[in-house]
C-alpha positions as a Markdown table, in Angstrom:
| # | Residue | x | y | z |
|---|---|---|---|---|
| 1 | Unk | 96.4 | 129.1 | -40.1 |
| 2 | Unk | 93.2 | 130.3 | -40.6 |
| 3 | Unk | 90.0 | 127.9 | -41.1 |
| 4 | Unk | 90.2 | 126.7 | -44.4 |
| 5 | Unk | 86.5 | 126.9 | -46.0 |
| 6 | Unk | 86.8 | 126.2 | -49.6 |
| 7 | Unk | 87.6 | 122.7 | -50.2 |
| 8 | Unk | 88.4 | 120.3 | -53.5 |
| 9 | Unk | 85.5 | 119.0 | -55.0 |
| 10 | Unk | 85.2 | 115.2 | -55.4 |
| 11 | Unk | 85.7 | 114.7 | -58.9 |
| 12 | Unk | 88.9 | 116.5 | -58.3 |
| 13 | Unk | 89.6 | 114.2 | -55.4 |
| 14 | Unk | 88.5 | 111.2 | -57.3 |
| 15 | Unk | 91.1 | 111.8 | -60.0 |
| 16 | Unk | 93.8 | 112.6 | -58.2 |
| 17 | Unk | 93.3 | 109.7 | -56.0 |
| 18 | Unk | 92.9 | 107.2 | -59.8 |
| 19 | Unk | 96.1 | 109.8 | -61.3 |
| 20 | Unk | 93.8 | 110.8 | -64.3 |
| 21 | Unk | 94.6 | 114.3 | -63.4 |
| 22 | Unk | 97.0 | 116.9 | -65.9 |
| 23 | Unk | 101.0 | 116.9 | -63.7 |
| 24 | Unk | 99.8 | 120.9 | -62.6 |
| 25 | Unk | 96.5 | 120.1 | -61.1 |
| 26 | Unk | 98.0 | 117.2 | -59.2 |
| 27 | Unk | 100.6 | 119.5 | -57.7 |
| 28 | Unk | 98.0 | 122.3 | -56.7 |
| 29 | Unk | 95.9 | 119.1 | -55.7 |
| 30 | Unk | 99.0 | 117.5 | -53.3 |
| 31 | Unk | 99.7 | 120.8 | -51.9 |
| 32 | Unk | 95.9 | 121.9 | -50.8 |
| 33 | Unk | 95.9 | 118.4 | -49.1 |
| 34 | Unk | 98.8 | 119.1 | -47.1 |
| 35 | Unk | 97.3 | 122.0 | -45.7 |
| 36 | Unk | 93.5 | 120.7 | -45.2 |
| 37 | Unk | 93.1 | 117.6 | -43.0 |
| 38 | Unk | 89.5 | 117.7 | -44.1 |
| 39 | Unk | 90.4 | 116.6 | -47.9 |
| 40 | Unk | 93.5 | 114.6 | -47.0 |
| 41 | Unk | 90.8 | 112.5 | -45.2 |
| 42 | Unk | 88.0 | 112.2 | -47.9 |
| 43 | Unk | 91.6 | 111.4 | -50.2 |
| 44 | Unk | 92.2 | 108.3 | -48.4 |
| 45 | Unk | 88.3 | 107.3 | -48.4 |
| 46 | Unk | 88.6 | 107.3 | -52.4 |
| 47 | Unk | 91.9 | 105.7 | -52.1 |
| 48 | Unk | 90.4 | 103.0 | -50.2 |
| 49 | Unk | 87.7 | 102.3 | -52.4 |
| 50 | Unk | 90.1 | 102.6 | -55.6 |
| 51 | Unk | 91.7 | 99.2 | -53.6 |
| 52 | Unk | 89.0 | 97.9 | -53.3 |
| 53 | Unk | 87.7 | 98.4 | -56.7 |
| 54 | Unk | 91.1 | 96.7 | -57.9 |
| 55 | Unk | 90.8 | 93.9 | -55.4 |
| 56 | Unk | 87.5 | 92.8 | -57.1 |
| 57 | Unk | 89.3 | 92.4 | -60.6 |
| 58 | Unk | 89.9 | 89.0 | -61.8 |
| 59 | Unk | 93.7 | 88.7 | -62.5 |
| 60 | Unk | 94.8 | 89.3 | -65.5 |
| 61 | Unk | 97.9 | 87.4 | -67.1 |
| 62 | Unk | 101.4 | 89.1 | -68.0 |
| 63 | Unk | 104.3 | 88.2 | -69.5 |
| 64 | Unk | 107.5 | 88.1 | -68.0 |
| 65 | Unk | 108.7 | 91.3 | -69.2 |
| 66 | Unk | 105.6 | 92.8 | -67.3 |
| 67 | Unk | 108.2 | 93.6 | -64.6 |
| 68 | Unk | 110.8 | 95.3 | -66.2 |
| 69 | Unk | 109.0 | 97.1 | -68.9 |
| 70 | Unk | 107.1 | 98.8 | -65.8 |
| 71 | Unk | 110.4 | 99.9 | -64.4 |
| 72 | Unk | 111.3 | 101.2 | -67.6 |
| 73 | Unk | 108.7 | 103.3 | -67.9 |
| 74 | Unk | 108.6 | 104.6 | -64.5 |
| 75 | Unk | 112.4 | 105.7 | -65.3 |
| 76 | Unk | 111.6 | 107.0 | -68.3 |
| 77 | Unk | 108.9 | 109.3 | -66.8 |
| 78 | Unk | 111.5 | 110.4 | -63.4 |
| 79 | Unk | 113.6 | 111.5 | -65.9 |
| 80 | Unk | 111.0 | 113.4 | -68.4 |
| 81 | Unk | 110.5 | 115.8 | -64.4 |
| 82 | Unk | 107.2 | 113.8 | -64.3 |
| 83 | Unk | 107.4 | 113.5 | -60.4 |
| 84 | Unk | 104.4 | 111.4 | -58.2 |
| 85 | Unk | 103.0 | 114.0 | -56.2 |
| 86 | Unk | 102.6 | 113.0 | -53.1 |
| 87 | Unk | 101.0 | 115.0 | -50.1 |
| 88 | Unk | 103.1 | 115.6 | -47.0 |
| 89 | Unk | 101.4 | 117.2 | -44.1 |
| 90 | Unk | 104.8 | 118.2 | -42.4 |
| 91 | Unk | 106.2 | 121.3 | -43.4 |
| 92 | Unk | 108.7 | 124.2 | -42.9 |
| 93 | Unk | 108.8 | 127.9 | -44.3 |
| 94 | Unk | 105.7 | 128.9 | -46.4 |
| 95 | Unk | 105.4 | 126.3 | -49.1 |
| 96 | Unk | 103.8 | 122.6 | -47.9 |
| 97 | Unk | 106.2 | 119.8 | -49.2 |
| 98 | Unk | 104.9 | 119.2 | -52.2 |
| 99 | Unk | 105.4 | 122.6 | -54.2 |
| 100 | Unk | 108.8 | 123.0 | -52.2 |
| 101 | Unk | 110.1 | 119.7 | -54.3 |
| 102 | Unk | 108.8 | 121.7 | -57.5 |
| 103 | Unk | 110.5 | 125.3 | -56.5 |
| 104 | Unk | 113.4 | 123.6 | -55.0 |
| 105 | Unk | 113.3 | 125.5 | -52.1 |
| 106 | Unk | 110.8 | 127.7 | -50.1 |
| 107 | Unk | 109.7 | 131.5 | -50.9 |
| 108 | Unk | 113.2 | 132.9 | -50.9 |
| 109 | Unk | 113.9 | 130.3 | -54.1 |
| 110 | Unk | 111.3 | 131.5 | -56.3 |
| 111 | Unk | 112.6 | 133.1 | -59.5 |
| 112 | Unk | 109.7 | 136.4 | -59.8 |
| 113 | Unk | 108.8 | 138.1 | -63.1 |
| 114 | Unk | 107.1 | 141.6 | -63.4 |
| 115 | Unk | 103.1 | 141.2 | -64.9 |
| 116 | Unk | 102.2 | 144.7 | -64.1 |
| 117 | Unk | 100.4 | 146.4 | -61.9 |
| 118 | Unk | 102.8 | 145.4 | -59.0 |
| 119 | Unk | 101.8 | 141.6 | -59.6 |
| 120 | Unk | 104.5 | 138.7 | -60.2 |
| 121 | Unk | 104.7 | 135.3 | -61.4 |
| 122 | Unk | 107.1 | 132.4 | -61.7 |
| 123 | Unk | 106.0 | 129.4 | -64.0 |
| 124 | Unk | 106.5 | 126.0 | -62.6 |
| 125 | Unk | 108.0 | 123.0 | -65.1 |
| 126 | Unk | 105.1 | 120.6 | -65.7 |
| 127 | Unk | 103.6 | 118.2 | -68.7 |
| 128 | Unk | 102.3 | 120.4 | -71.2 |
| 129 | Unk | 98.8 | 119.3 | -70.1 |
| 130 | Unk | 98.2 | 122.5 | -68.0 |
| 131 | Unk | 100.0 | 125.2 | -66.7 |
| 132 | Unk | 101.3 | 126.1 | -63.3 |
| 133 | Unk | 102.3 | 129.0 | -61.7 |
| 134 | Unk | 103.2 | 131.0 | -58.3 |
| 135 | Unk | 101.3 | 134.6 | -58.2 |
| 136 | Unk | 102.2 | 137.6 | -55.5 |
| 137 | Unk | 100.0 | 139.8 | -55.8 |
| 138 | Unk | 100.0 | 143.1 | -53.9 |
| 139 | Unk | 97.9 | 143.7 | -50.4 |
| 140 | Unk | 95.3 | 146.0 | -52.1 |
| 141 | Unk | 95.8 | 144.6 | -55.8 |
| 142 | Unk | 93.0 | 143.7 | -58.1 |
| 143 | Unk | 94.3 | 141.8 | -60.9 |
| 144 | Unk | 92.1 | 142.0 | -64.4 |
| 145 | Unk | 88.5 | 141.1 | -64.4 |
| 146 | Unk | 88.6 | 137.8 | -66.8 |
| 147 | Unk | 86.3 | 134.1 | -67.8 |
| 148 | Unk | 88.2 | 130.9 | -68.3 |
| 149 | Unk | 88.0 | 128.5 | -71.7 |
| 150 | Unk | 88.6 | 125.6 | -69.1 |
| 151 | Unk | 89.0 | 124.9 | -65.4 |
| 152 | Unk | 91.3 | 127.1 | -63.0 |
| 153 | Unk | 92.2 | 126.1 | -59.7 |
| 154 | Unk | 93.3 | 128.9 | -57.4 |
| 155 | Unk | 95.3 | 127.7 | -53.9 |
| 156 | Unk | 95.4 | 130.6 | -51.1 |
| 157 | Unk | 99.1 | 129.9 | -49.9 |
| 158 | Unk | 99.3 | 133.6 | -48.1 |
| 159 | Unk | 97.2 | 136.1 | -47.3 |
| 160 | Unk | 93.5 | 136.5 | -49.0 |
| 161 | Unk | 91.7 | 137.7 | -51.9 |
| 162 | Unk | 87.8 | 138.4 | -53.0 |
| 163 | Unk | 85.7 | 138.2 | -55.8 |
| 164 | Unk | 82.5 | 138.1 | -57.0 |
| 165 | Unk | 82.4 | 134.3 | -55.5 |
| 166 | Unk | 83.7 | 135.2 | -51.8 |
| 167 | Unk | 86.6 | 135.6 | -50.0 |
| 168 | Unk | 89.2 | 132.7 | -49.8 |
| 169 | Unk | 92.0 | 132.7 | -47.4 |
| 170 | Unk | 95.4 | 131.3 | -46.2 |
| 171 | Unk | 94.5 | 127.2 | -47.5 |
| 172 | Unk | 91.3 | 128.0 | -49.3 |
| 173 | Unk | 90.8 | 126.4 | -53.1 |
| 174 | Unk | 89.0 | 128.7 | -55.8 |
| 175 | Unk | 87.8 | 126.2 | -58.6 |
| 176 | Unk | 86.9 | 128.5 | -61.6 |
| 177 | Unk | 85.2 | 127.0 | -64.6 |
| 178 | Unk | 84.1 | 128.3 | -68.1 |
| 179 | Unk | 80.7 | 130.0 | -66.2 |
| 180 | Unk | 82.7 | 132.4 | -63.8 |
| 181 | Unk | 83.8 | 135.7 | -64.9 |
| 182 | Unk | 86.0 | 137.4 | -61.8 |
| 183 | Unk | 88.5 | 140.1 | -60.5 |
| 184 | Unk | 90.3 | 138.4 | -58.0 |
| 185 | Unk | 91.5 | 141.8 | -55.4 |
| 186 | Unk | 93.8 | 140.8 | -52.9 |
| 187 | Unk | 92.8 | 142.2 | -48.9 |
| 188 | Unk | 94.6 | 144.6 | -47.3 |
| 189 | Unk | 97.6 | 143.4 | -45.0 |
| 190 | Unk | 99.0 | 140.8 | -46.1 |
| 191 | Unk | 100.5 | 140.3 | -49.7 |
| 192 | Unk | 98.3 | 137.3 | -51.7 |
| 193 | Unk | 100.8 | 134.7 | -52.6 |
| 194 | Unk | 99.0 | 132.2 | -54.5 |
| 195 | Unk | 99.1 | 128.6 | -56.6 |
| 196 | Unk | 97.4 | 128.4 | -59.6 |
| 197 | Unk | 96.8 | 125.8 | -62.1 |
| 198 | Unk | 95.1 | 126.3 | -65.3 |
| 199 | Unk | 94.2 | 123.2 | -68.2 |
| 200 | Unk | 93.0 | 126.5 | -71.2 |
| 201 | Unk | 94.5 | 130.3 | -71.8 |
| 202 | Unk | 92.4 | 132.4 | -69.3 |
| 203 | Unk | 89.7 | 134.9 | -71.3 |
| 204 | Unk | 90.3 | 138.4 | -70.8 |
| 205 | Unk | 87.8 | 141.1 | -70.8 |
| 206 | Unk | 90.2 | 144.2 | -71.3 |
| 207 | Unk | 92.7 | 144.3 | -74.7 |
| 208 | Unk | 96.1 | 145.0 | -72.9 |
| 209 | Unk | 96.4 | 141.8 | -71.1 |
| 210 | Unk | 95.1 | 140.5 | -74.3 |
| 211 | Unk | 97.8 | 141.6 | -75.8 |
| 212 | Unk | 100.5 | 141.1 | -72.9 |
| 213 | Unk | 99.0 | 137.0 | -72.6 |
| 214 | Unk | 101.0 | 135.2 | -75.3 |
| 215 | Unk | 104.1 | 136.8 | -73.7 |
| 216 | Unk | 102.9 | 136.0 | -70.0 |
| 217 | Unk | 101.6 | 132.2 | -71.0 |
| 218 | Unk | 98.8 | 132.9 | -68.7 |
């Protein structure tokens, strides 16, 4: 794999590491981890002093239910496909093990739809708190310049793409927020097979994918 030069940033870390982040991000989260040993490390430093945070709390008193209404809920929320993300370094195939559990398989499992312009997606099933999805895009491809009305993480799972930030390649993280405006072109070679999360509809500068985004949920 290439060197991975784009990293999560540490409120990003933070949150997955306290769970205050939407299902989608934690997933895009879990599966940049598994392919970066430099995050997976600064992960387990915020872990750490999350323990140690909680070790410093006076106990609080609970009822004897406390137990079994916790199960409950944890039931309740396997059942809703609210999984606990975890990252697992060991893989096989392209997908790490994280976004396998999610596609239920590895690249050959992936149900594609057409976009245009040669590029393909495949929503994931997540909370409703931000969307997920798996993007091919074309060796060559430049999909349509656009801003974002929130925060869009972009995980390089194959391949590479540039814009006007820089290049990001096989493991790299793109974290767009509501100042960037970008066309994302995918390098020549390889196809760009990528993970991408975003927590607001993306903000188009051109009227036909304007038009084609209700359809697309993008």
């Amino acid at each position: 794999m290439n060197e991975i030069k784009h990293h999560l940033t540490d409120a990003l870390l933070m949150g997955y590491s306290a769970g205050t982040l939407p299902e989608g991000f934690n997933l895009v989260v879990a599966t940049h981890i598994s392919m970066c040993d430099e995050c997976r490390a600064r992960m387990y430093e915020f872990d750490t002093v999350g323990g140690a945070v909680m070790d410093a709390e006076a106990p609080a008193n609970v009822s004897d239910e406390s137990l079994a209404a916790t199960l409950e809920m944890i039931a309740a929320d396997q059942d809703a496909g609210h999984e606990d993300i975890a990252p697992r370094p060991a893989r096989t195939g392209l997908f790490p093990s994280p976004l396998q559990d999610y596609v239920g398989g590895d690249l050959d499992a992936v149900k594609w739809r057409k976009v245009g312009g040669g590029v393909r997606q495949a929503l994931l099933k997540t909370d409703a708190s931000a969307s997920v999805r798996l993007l091919h895009i074309p060796a060559g491809t430049a999909v349509p310049d656009h801003g974002h009305r929130g925060t869009e993480l972009t995980l390089v799972l194959q391949g590479a793409f540039k814009d006007e930030e820089d290049r990001f390649g096989a493991g790299d993280i793109e974290v767009a927020t509501e100042e960037l405006d970008h066309q994302p072109v995918a390098e020549d070679g390889l196809d760009c097979i990528c993970l991408a999360a975003t927590d607001a509809p993306l903000r188009f500068n051109s009227w036909i994918p304007r038009i084609a985004q209700p359809f697309l949920r993008i």
